[in-house]
DOKE-671374 format. One record per residue (C-alpha): residue number from 1; residue in one letter; chain; x, y, z. Coordinates in steps of 0.25 Angstrom, whole numbers, plus 5000, padded with zeros to 4 digits. Layout:
! DOKE-671374
<kemi n="NUM" res="A" chain="A" u="X" v="Y" w="Z"/>
...
This chain:
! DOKE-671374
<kemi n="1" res="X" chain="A" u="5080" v="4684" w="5124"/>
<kemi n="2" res="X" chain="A" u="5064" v="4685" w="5127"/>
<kemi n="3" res="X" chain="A" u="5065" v="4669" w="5126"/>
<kemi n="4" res="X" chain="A" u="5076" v="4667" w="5134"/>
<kemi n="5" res="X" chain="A" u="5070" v="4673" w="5147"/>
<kemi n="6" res="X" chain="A" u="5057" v="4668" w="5144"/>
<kemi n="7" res="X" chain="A" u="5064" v="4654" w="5144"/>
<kemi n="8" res="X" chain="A" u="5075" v="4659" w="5155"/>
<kemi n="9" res="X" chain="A" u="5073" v="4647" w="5164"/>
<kemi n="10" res="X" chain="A" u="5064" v="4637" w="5158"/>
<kemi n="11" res="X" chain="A" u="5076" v="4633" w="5146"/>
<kemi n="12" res="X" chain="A" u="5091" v="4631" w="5145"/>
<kemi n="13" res="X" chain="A" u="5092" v="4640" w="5136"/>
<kemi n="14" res="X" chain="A" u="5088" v="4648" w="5125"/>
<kemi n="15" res="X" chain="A" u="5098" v="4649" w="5112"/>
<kemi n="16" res="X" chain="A" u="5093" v="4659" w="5101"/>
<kemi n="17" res="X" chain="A" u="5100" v="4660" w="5085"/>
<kemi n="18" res="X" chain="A" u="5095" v="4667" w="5073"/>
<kemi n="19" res="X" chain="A" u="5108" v="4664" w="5066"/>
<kemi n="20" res="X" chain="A" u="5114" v="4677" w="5069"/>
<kemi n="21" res="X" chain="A" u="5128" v="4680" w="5079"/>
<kemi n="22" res="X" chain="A" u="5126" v="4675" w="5093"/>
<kemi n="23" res="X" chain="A" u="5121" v="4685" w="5102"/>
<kemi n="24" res="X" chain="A" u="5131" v="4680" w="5115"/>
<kemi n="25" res="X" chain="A" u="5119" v="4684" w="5123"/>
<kemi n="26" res="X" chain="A" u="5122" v="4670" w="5129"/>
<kemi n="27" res="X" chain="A" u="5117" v="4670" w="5144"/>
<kemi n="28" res="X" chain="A" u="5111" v="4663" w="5154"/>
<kemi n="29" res="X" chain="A" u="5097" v="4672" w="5156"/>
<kemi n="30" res="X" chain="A" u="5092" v="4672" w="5172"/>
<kemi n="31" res="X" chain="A" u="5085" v="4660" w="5173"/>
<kemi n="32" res="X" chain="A" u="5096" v="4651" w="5168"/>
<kemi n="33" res="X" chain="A" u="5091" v="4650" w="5151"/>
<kemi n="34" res="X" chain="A" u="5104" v="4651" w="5142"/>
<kemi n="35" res="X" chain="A" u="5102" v="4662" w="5133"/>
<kemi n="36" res="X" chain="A" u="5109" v="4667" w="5120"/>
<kemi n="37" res="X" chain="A" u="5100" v="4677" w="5107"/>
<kemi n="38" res="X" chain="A" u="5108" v="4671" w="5096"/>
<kemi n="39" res="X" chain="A" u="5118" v="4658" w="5096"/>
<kemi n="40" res="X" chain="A" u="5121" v="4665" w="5082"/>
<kemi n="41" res="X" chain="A" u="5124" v="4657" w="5068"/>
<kemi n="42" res="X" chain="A" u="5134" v="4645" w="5063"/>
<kemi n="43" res="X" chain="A" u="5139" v="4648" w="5048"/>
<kemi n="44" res="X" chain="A" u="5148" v="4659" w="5042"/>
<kemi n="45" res="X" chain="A" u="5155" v="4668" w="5051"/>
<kemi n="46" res="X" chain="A" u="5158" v="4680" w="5041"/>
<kemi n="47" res="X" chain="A" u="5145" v="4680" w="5035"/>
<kemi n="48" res="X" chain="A" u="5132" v="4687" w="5039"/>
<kemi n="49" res="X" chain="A" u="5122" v="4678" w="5045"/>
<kemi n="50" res="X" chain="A" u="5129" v="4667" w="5036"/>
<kemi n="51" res="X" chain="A" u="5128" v="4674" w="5023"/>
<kemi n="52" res="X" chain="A" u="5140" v="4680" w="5015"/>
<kemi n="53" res="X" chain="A" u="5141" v="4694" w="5021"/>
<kemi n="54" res="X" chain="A" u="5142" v="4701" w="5006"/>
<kemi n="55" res="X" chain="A" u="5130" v="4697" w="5004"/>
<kemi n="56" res="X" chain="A" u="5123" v="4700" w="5015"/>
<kemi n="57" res="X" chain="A" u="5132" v="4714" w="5014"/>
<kemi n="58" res="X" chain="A" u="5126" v="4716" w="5000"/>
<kemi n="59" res="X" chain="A" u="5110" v="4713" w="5006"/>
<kemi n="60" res="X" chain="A" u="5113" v="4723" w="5017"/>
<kemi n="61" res="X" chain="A" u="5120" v="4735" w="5009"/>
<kemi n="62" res="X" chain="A" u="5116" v="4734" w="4994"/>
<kemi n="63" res="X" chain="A" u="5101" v="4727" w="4997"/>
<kemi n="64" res="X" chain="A" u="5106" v="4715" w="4988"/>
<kemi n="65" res="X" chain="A" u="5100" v="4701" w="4991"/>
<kemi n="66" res="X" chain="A" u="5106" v="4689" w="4985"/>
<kemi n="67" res="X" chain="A" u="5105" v="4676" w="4991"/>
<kemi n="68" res="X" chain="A" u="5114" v="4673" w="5005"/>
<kemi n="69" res="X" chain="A" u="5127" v="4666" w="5005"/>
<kemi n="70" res="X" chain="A" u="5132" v="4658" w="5017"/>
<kemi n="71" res="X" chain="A" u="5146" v="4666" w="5022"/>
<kemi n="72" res="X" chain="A" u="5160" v="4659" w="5017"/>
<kemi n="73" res="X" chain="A" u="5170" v="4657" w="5028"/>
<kemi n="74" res="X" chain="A" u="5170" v="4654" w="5043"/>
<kemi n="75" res="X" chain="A" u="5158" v="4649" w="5049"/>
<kemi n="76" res="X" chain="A" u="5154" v="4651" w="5064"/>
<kemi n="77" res="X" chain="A" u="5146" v="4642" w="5077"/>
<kemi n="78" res="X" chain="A" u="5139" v="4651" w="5084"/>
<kemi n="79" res="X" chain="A" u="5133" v="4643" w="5095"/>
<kemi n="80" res="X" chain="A" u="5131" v="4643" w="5111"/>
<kemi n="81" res="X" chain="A" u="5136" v="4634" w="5122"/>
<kemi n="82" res="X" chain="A" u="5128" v="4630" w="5134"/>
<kemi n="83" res="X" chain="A" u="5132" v="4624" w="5146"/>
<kemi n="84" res="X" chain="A" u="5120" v="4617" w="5153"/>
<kemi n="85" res="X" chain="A" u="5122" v="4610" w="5166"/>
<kemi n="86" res="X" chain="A" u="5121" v="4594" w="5164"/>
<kemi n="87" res="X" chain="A" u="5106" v="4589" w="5171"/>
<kemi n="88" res="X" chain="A" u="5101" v="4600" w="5174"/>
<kemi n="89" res="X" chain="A" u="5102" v="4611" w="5162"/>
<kemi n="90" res="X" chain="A" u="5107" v="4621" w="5170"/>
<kemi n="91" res="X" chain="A" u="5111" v="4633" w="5161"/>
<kemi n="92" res="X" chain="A" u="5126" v="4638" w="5163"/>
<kemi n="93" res="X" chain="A" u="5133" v="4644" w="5154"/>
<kemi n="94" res="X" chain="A" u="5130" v="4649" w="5139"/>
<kemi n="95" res="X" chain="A" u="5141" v="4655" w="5129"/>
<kemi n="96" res="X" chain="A" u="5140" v="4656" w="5114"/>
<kemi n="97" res="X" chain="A" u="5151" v="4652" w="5104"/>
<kemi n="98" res="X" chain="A" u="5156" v="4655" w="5091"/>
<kemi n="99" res="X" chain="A" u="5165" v="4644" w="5084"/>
């Protein structure tokens, strides 16, 4: 968030992810800078942060390490639309997306 104001103005927009679940802070900030925290992550949708929730389950209750697994099943597009006016850049409109 500090970035973005101190770039409020002077960018089209400021786009953050550390592979995590979007943030849908999505925003237009005072000076015309698109703004969102955290796009989020592209990969399985059931798992945590990509990896076969029983194992991560096991790390977290029983103290357990063994190596990660990517999840099984449906996978997720987490990403962010931008409309930017043709020429000139203007900033006008920001949403996020999940697919």
């Amino acid at each position: 968030m500090a970035l973005g104001h101190y770039l409020d103005g002077r960018v089209s927009a400021v786009i953050g992810t550390h592979t995590h679940i979007p943030t849908a802070d999505e925003r237009a900030l005072p000076n015309g800078t698109l703004y969102i925290t955290d796009v989020g992550m592209t990969g399985p949708l059931n798992g945590v942060i990509g990896v076969t929730k029983e194992i991560v389950l096991d790390r977290f209750i029983n103290g357990f390490s063994i190596p990660n697994e990517v999840a099984p099943g449906p996978k997720q597009l987490n990403a962010v639309i931008m409309d930017f006016e043709k020429k000139t850049i203007q900033r006008i409109h920001i949403e996020s997306e999940t697919v």
